[in-house]
N, CA, C and O atoms as a MOPAC input file, in Angstrom:
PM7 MOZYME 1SCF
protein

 N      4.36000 1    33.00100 1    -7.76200 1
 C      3.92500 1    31.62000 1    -7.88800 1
 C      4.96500 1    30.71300 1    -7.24400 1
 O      6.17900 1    30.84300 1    -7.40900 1
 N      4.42000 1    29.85100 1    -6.55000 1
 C      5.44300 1    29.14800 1    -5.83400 1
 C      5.73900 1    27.91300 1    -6.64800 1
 O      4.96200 1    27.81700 1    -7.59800 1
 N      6.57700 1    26.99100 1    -6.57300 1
 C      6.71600 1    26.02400 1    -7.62500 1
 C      7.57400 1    24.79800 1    -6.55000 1
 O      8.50300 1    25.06800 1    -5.78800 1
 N      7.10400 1    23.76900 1    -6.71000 1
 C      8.23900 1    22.98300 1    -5.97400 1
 C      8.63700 1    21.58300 1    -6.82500 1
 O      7.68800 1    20.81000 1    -6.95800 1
 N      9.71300 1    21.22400 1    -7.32200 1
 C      9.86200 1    19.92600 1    -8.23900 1
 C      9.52300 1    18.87000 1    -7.85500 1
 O      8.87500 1    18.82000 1    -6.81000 1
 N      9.78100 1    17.91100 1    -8.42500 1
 C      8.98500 1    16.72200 1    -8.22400 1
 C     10.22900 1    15.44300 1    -7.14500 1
 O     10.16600 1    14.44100 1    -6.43300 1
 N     11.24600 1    16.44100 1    -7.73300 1
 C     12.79400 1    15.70100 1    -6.66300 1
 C     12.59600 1    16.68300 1    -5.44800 1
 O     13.41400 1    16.44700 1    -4.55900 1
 N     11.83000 1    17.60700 1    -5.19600 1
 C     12.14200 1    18.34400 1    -3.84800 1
 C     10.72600 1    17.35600 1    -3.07000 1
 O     10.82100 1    16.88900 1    -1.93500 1
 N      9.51100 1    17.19500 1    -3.93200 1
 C      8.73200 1    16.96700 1    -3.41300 1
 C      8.78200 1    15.14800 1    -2.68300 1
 O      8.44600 1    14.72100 1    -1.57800 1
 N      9.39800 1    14.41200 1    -3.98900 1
 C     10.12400 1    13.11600 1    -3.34500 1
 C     11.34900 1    12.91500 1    -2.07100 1
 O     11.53100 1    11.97000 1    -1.30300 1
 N     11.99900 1    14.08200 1    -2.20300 1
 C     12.52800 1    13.98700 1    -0.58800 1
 C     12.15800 1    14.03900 1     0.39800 1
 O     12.45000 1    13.29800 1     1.33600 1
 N     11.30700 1    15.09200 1     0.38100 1
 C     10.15600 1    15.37000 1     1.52700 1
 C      9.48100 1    13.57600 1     2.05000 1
 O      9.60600 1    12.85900 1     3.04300 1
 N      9.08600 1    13.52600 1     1.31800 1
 C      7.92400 1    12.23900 1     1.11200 1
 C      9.17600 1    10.95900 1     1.89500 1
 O      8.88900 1    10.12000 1     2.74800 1
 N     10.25400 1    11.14400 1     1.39400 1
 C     10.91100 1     9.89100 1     1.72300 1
 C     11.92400 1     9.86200 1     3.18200 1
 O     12.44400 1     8.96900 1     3.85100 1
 N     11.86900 1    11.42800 1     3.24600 1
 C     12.08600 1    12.28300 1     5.02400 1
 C     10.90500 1    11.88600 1     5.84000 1
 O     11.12800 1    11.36800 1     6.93400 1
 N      9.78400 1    12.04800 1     5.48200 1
 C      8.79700 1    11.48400 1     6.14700 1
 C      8.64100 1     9.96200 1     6.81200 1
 O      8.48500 1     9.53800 1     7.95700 1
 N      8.75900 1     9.40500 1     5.57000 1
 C      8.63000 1     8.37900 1     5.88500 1
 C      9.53000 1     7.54800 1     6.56100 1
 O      9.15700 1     6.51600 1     7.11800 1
 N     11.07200 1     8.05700 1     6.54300 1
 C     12.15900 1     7.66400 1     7.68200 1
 C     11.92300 1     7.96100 1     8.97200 1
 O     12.38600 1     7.22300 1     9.84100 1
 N     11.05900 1     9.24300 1     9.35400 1
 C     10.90300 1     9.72900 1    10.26500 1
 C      9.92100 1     9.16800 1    11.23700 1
 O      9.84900 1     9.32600 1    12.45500 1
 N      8.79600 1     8.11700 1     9.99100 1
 C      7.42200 1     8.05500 1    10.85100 1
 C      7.43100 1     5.99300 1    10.52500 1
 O      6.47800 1     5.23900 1    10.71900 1
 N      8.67300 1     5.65400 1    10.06500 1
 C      8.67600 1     4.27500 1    10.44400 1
 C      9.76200 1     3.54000 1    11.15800 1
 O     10.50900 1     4.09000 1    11.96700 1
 N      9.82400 1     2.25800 1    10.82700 1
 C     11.03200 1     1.17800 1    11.09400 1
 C     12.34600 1     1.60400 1    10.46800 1
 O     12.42300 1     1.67000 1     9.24100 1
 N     13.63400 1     1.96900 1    11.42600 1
 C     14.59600 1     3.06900 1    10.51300 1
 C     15.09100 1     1.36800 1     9.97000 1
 O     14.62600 1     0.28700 1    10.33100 1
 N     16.20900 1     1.67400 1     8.97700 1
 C     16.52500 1     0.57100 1     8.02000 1
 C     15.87500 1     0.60400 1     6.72600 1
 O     16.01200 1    -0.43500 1     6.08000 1
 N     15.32100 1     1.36400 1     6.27500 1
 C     14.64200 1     0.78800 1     5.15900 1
 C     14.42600 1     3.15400 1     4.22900 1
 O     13.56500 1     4.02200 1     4.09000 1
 N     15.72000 1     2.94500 1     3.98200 1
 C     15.87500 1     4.49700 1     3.57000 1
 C     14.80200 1     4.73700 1     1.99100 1
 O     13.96700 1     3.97700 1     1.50100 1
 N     15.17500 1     5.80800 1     1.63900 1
 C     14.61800 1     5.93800 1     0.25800 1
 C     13.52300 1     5.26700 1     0.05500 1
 O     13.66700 1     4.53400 1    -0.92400 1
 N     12.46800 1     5.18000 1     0.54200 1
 C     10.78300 1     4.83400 1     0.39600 1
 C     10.13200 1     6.00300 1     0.35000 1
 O     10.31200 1     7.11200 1     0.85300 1
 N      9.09700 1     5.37200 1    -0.57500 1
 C      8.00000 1     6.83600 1    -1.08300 1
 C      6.67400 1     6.35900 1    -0.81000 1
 O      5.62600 1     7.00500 1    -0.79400 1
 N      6.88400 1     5.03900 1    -0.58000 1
 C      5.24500 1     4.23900 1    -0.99100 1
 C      5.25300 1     3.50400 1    -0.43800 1
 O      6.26100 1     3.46600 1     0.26700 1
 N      4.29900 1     2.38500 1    -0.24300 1
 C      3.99200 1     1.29600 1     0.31800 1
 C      2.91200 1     0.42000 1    -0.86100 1
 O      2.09700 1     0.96400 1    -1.60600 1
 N      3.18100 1    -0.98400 1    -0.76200 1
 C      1.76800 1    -1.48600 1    -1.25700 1
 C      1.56400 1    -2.58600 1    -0.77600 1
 O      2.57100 1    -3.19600 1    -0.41500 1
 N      0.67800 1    -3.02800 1    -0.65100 1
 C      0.41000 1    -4.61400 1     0.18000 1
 C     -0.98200 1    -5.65100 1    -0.09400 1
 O     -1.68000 1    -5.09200 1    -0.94000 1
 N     -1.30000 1    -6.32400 1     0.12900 1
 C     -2.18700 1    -7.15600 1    -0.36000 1
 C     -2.60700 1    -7.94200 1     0.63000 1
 O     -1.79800 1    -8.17300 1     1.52900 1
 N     -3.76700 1    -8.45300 1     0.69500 1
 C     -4.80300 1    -9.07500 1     1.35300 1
 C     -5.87100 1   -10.21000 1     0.35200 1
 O     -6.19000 1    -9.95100 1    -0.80800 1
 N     -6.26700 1   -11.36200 1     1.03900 1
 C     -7.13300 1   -12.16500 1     0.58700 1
 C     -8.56600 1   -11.72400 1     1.51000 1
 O     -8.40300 1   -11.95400 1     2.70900 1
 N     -9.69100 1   -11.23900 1     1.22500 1
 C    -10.73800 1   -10.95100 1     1.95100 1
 C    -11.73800 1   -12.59500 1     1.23100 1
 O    -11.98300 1   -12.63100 1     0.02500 1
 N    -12.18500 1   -13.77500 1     2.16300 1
 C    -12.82900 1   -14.46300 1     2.26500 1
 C    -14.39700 1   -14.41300 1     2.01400 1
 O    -15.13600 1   -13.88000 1     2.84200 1
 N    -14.83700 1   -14.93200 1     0.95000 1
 C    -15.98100 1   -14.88700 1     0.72900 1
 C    -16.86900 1   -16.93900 1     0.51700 1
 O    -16.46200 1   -18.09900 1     0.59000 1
 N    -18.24400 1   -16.18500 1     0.23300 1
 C    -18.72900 1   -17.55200 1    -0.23100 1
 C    -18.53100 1   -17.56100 1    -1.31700 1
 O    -18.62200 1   -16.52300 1    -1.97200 1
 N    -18.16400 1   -18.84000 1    -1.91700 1
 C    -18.08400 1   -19.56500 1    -3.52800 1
 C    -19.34700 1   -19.31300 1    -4.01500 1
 O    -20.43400 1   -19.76500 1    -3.65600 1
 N    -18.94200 1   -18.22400 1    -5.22200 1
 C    -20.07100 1   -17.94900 1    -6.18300 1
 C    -20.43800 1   -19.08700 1    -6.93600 1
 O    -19.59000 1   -19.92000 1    -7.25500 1
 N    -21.95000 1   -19.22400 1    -7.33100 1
 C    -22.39400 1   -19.69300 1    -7.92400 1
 C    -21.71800 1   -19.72400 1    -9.73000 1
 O    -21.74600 1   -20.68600 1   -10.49700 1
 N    -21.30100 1   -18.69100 1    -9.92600 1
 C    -20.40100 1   -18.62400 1   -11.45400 1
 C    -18.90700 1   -18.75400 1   -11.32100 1
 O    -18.27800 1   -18.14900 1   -10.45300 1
 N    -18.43200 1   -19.44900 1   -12.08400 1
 C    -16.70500 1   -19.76700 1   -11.85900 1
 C    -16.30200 1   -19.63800 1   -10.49400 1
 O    -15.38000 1   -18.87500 1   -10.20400 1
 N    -16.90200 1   -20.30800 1    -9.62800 1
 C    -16.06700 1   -20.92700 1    -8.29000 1
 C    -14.83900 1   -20.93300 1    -8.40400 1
 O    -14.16500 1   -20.26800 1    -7.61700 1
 N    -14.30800 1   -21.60500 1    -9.30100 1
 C    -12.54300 1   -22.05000 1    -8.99000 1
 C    -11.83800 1   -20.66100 1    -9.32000 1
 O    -10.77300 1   -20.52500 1    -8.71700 1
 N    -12.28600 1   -19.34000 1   -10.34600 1
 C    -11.86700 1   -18.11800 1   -10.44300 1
 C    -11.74700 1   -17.53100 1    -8.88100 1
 O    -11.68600 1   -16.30200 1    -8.84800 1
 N    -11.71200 1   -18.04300 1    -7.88600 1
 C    -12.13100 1   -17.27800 1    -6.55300 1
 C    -11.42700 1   -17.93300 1    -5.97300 1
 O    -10.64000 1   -17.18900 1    -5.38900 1
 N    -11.17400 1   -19.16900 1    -5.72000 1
 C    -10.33900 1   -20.47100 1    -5.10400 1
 C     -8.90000 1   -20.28700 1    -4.82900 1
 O     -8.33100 1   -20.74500 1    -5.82000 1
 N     -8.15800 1   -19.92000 1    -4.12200 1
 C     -6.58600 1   -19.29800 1    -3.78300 1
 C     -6.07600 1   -20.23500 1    -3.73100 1
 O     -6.50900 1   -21.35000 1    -4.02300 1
 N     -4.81700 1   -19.86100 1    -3.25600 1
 C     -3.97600 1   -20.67100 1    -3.00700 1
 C     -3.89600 1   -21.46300 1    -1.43600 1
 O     -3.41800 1   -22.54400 1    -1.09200 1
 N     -4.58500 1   -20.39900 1    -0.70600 1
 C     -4.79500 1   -20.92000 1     0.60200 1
 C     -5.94000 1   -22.04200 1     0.97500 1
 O     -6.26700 1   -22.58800 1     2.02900 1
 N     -6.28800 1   -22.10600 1    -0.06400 1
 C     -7.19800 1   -23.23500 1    -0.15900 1
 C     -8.73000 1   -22.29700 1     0.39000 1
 O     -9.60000 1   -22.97300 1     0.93900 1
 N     -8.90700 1   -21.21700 1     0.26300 1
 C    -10.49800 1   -21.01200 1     0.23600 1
 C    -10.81100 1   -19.90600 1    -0.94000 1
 O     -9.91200 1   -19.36400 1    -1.58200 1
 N    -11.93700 1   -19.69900 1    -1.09500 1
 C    -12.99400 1   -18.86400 1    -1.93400 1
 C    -12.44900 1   -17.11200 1    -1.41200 1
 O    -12.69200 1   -16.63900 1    -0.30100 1
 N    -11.90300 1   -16.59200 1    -2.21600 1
 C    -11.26300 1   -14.63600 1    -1.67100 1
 C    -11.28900 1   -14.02900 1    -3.00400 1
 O    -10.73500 1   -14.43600 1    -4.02600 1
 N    -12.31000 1   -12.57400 1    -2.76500 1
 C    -11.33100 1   -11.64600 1    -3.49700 1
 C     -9.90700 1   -11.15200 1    -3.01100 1
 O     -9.55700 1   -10.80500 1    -1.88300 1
 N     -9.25800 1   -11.21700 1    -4.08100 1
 C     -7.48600 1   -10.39700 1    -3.55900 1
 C     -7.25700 1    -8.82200 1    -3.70700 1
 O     -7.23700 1    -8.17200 1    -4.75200 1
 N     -7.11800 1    -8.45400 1    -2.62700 1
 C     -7.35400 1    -6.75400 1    -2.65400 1
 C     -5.52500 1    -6.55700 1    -2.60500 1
 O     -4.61400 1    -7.29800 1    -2.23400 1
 N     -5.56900 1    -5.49100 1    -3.04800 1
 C     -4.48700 1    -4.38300 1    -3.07800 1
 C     -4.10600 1    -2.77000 1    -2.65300 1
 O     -4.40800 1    -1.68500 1    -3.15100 1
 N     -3.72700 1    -2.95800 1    -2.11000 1
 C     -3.36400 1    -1.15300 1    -1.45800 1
 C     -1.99700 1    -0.55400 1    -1.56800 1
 O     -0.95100 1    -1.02200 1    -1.11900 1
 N     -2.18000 1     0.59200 1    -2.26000 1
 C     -0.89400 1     1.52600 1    -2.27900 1
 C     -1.36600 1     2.45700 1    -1.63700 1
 O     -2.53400 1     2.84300 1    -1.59400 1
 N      0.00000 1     3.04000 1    -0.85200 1
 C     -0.00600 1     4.04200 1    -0.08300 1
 C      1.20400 1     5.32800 1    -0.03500 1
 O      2.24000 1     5.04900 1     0.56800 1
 N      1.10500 1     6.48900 1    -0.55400 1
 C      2.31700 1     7.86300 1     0.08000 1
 C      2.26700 1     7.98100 1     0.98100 1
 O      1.16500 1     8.13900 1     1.50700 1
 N      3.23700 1     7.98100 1     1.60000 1
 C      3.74500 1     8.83500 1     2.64000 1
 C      3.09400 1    10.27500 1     2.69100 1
 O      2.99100 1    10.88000 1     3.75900 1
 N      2.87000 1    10.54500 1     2.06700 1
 C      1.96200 1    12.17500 1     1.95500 1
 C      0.60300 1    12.26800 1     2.76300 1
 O      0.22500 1    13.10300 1     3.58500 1
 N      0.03300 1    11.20700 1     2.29000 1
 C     -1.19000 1    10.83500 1     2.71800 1
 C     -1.62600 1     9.95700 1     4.18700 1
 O     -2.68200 1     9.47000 1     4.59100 1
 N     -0.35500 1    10.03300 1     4.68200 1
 C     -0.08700 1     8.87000 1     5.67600 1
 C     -0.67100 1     9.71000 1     6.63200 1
 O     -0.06000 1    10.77200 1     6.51100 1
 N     -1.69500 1     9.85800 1     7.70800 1
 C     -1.57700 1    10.47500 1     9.34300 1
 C     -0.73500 1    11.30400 1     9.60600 1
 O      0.14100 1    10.97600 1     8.80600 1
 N     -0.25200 1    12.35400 1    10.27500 1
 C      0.61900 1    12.49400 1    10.76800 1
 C      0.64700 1    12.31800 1    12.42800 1
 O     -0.08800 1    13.19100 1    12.89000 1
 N      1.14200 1    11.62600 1    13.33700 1
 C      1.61000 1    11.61400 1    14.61100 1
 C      2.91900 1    12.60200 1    15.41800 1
 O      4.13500 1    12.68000 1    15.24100 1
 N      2.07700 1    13.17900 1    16.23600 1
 C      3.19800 1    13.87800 1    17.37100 1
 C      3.49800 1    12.43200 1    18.12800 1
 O      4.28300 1    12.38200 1    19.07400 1

């Protein structure tokens, strides 16, 4: 049975990700980021929808591993 820990498997992940971004930014495992996607003002609680940017958005969120990332030659 092969077994690999969860500190062997986080190095990997954070080797990767030195390897496949912007160097400067060591010890990353993840990513997460956010977006306003623009909609029309619902008819129910309008101002629940109303940002800060001054229009009507759901606010989305994305996390991401390095595991799961593409890989590129």
């Amino acid at each position: 049975m092969f077994v690999i820990s969860i500190e062997d498997e986080m190095r990997e992940i954070m080797q990767n990700f030195e390897a496949q971004t912007v160097p400067g930014f060591p010890r990353i495992i993840g990513v997460i980021d956010g977006t306003h996607i623009r909609i029309k003002a619902p008819l129910k609680q309008p101002n629940a929808y109303f940002n800060r940017k001054k229009f009507h958005s759901f606010n989305t969120q994305v996390s991401r591993i390095n595991s799961l990332l593409p890989k590129f030659n």
